[in-house]
C-alpha positions in Angstrom: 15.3 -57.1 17.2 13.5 -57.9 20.1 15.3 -55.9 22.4 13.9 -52.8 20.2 10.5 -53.9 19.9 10.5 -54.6 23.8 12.0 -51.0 24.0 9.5 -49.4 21.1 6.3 -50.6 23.3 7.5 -49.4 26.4 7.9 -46.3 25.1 4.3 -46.5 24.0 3.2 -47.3 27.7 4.9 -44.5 28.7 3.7 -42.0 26.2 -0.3 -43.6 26.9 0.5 -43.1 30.5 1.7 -39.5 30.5 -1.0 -38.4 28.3 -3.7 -39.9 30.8 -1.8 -38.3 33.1 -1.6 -34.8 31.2 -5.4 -34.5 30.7 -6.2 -35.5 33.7 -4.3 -32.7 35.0 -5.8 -30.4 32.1 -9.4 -31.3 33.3 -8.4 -30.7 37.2 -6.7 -27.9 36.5 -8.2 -25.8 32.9 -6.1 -23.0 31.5 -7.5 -19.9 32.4 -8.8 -17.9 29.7 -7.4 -14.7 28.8 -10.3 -12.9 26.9 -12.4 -11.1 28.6 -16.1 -9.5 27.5 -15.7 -5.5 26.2 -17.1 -3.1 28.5 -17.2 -0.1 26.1 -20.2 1.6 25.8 -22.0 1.6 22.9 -24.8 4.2 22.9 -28.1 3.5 21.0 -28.1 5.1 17.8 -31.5 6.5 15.8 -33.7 6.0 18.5 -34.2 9.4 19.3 -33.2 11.3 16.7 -33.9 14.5 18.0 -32.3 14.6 21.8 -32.7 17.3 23.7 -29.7 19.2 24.7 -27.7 20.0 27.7 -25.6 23.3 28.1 -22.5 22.9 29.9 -21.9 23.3 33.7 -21.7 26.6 35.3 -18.7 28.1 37.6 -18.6 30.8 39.7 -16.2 32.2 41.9 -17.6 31.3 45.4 -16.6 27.5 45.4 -14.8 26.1 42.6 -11.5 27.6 42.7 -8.7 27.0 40.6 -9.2 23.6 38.6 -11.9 21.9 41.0 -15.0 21.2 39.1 -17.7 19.0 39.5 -17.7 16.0 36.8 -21.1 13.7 36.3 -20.5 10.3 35.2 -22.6 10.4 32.0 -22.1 9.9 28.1 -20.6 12.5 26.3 -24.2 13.5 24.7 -25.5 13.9 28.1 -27.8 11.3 28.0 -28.3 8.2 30.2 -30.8 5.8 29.5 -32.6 3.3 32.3 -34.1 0.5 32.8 -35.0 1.5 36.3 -37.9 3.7 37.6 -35.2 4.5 40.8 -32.1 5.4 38.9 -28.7 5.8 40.4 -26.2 9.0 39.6 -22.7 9.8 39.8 -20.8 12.9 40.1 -16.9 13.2 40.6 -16.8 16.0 43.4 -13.5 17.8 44.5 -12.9 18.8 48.4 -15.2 21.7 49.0 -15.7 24.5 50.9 -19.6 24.0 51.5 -21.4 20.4 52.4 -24.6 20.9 50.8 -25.6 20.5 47.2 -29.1 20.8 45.7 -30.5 17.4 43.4 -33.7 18.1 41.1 -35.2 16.6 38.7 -38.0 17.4 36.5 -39.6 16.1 33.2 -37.6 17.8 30.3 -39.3 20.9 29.0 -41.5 21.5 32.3 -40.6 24.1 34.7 -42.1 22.3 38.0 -39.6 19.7 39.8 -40.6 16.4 39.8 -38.6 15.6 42.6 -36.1 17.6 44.7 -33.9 17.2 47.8 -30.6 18.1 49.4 -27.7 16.0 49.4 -24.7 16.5 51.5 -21.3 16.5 50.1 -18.6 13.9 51.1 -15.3 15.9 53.1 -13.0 14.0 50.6 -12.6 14.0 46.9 -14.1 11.1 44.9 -17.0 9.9 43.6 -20.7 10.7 45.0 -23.9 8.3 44.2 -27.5 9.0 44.8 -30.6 7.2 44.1 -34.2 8.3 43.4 -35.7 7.1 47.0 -38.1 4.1 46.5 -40.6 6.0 48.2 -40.9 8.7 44.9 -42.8 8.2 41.9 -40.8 6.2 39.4 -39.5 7.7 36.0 -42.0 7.1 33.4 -41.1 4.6 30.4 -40.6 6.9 27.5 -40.0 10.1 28.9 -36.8 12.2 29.0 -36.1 13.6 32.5 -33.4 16.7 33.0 -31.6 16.4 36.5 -29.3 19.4 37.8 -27.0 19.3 40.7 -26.6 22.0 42.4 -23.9 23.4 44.8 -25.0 25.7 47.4 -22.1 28.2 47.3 -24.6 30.8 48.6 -27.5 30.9 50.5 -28.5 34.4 49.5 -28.2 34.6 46.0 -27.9 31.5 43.7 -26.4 33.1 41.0 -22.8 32.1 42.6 -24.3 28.5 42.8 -22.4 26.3 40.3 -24.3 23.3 38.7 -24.6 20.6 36.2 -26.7 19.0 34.6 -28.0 15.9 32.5 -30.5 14.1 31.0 -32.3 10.4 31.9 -34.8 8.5 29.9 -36.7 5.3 31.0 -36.9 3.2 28.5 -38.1 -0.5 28.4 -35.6 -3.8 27.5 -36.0 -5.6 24.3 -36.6 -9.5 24.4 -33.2 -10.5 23.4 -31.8 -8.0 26.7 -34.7 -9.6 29.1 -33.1 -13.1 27.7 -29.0 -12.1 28.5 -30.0 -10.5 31.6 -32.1 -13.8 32.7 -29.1 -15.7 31.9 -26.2 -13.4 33.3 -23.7 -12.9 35.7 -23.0 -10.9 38.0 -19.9 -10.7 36.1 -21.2 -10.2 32.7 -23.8 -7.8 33.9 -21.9 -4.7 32.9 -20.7 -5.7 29.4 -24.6 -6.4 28.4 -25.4 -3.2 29.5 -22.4 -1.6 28.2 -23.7 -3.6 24.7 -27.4 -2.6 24.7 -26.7 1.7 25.6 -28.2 1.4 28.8 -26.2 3.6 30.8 -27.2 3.6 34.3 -27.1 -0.1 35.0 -23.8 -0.2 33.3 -22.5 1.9 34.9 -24.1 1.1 38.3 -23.3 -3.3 38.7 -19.8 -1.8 37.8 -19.7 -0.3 40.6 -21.3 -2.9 42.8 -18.5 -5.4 41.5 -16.4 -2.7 42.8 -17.4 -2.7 46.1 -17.8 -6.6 46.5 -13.9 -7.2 44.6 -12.3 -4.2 45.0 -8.9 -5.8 44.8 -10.1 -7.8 41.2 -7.7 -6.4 38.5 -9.9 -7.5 35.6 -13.1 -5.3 37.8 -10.5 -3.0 37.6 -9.8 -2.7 34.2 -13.3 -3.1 33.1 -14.3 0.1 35.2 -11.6 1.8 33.3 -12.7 1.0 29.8 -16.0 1.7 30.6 -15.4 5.2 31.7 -12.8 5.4 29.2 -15.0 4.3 26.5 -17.5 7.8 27.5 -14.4 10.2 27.5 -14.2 10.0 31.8 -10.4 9.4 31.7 -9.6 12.0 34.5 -11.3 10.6 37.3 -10.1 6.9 36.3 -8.6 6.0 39.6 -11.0 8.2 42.1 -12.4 6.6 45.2 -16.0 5.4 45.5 -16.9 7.3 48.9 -20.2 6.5 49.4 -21.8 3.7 46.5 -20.4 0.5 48.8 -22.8 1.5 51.6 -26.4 -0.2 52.1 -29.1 2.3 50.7 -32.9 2.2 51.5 
């Protein structure tokens, strides 16, 4: 009998000692967690019941030959909302003939452009970004802004110019967003904007984790269900050509 008991407690020693041992190791070392946040994006709904429309990009045949088209990286209602007064846009842009293109903005429903310049196209395929220049007046909270982009095909007669266009509104973050963004991330960033139907910002610190981790798979596959998520699945795995460079 007192062989066993002397063999019963070591048993327990042993057992104590491996499980010190164990969470110890647990503590030093957690198990990495395999959930991630979802970066769909969920656009407000019945805040603006009546939303002006968009009609759908023109072609003609001076530039875009073929297939190529000109995609922007916007919801499928056309619609971005903002936080910002200097917004960001994308565009996926095929290899074209011509390297200049036309941005202008204006306040929905007014003819005059708010703000207008030229932008030159990238020689590659991929994904083009442009900012409203600090130096501009910002977009007003509350109003609805239509933006067109324009390729110059032809100097002469802008009939052959293909284009397309979108709407922006400014709109202003309620408490509970002020609080998460206060509190974020640069990781969670996207996913609360994603959450709240802010468009531009979602879609914009996705693309800044992008260019800071471009070789994160989980950056990766959170750009992809975000554009998924707005019906962007053909230009899933197309280069960022110019968004990783330091803008004024």
């Amino acid at each position: 009998m007192k062989w066993l008991q002397a063999s019963l407690c070591l048993l327990m020693v042993s057992l104590t000692a491996y499980t010190t041992t164990a969470s110890v190791l647990a503590q030093s070392h957690p198990t990495p967690k395999t959930w991630r946040i979802s970066q769909k994006f969920k656009p407000q709904r019945g805040k603006d019941p009546n939303p002006p429309t968009v009609g759908a990009a023109t072609r003609s045949a001076s530039c875009l030959q073929g297939k190529k088209e000109i995609t922007p990286l916007i919801p499928a209602d056309k619609l971005g909302l903002t936080l910002n007064g200097h917004p960001t846009f994308y565009w996926s842009v095929p290899t074209l003939p011509v390297r200049t293109a036309q941005f202008t903005i204006e306040i929905n429903g007014d003819e005059q452009p708010f703000y207008e310049t030229d932008i030159t196209l990238p020689k590659q395929p991929g994904i083009l970004s442009f900012t409203l220049p600090k130096n501009t007046p910002e977009l007003a909270i509350g109003k609805t802004y239509r933006w067109y982009l324009t390729i110059i095909c032809d100097g002469e007669d802008s009939s052959n110019n293909p284009y397309v266009a979108g709407l922006v509104k400014r709109t202003q973050a309620d408490l509970t967003l002020l609080n998460a963004l206060a509190k974020a991330t640069a990781w969670q960033l996207p996913s609360i904007y994603a959450e709240s139907g802010i468009w531009h910002e979602a879609l914009t610190t996705s693309v800044e984790l992008r260019c800071t981790q471009p070789n994160d798979l989980v950056i990766k596959l959170n750009w992809r269900q975000l554009l998924t998520s707005v019906g962007l699945n053909d230009i899933l795995s197309e280069p960022l050509l110019d968004s990783c460079q330091t803008k004024n």
